[in-house]
C-alpha positions as CSV (number, residue, x, y, z in Angstrom):
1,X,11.1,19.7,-11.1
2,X,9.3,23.0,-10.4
3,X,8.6,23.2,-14.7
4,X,7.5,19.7,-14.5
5,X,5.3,20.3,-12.1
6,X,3.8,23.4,-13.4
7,X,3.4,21.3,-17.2
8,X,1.3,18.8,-15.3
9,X,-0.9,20.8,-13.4
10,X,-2.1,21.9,-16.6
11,X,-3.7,18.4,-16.8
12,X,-5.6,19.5,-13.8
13,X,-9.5,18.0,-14.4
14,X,-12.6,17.0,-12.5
15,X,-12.6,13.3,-12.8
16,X,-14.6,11.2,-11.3
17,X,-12.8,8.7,-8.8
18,X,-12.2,5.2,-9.0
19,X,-11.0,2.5,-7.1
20,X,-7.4,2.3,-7.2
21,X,-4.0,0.5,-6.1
22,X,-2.0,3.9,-5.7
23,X,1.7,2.4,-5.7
24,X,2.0,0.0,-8.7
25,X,5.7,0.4,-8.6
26,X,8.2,-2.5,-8.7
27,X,7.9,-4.8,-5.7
28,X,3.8,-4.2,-6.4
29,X,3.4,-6.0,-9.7
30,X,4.4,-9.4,-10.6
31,X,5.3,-9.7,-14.1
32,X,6.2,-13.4,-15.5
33,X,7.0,-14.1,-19.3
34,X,6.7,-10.6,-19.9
35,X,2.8,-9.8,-18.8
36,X,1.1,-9.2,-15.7
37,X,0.4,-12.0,-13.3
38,X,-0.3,-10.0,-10.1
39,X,-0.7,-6.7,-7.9
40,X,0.6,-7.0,-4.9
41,X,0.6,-4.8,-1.6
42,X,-2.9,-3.2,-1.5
43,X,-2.7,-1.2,1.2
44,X,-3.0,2.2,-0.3
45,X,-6.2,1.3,-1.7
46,X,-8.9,3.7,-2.8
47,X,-10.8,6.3,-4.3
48,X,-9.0,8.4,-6.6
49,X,-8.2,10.2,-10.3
50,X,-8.1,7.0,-12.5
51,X,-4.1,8.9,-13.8
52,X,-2.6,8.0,-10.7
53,X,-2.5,3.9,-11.5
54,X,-0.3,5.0,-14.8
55,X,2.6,5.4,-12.8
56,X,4.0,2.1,-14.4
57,X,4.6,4.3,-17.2
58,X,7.3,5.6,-15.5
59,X,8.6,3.3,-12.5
60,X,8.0,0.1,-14.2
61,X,8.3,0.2,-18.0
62,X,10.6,1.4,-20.4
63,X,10.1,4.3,-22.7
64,X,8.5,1.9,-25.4
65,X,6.7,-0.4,-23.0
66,X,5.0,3.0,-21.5
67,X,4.0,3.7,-25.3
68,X,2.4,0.8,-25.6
69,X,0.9,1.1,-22.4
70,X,-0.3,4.6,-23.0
71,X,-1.7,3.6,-26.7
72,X,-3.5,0.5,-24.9
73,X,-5.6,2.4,-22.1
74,X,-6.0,5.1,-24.8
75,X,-5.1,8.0,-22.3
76,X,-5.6,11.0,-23.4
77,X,-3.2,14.2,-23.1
78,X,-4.9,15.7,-19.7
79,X,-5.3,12.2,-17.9
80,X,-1.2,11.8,-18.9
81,X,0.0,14.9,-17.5
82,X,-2.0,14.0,-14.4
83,X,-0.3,10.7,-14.0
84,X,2.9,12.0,-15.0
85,X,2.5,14.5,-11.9
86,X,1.2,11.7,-9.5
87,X,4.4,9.8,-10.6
88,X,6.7,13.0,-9.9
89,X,5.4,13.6,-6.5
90,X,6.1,9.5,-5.7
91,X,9.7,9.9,-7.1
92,X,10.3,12.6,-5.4
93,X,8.5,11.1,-2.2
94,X,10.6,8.0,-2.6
95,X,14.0,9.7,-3.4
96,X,13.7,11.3,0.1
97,X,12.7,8.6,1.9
98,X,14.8,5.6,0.4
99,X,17.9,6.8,-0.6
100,X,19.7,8.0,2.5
101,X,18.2,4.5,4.1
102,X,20.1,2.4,1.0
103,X,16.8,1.1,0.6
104,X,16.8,-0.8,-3.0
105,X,13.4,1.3,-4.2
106,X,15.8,4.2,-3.7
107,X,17.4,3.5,-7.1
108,X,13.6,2.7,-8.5
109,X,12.5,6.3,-7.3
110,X,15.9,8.0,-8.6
111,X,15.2,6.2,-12.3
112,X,11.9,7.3,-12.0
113,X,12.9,10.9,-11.3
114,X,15.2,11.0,-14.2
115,X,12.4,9.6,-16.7
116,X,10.3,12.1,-15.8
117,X,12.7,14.9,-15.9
118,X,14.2,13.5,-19.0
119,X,10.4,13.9,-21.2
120,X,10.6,10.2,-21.7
């Protein structure tokens, strides 16, 4: 996690902020016949680094769906490893929290962690 980490630090960038959901993990987006129909929970809204609303990349599509995704929104490499480390720190964040509660985003967070860890 610690090599992860340090790989997406190097993404580090002024940005400029944006509005943003924060948490568009499953439970947060309402998919129907296979697009998006909804965004859901917006309590975490605000001002932030535009990377951290990729995190579906990770917690919500599979490897070729987060292509696609990537290639769509035209992210470039910085803007990915900042996402990628936004996403690491909610994995981790979740893994902690949900797991030992049996909480069903527990397993969510843990597939997360093991994308991210895994390169893909």
């Amino acid at each position: 996690m610690l090599r992860l980490w340090d790989q997406c630090r190097e993404g580090a960038a002024d940005v400029d902020p944006v509005l943003l959901h924060g948490d568009l993990i499953p439970g947060n987006v309402l998919v129907a016949g296979g697009r998006l129909r909804a965004v859901l929970d917006w309590g975490g809204l605000g001002a932030g680094d535009p990377a951290q609303d990729l995190d579906p990349a990770w917690a919500v599509l599979d490897e070729d769906g987060a292509a696609a995704f990537r290639d769509g929104l035209d992210v470039d490499d910085a803007s990915w490893l900042r996402a990628r480390g936004f996403a690491l720190e909610q994995a981790v964040g979740g893994v902690i929290s949900y797991v030992p509660r049996r909480h069903p985003l527990g397993a969510v967070m843990q597939r997360t962690l093991g994308r991210l860890l895994s390169g893909r």
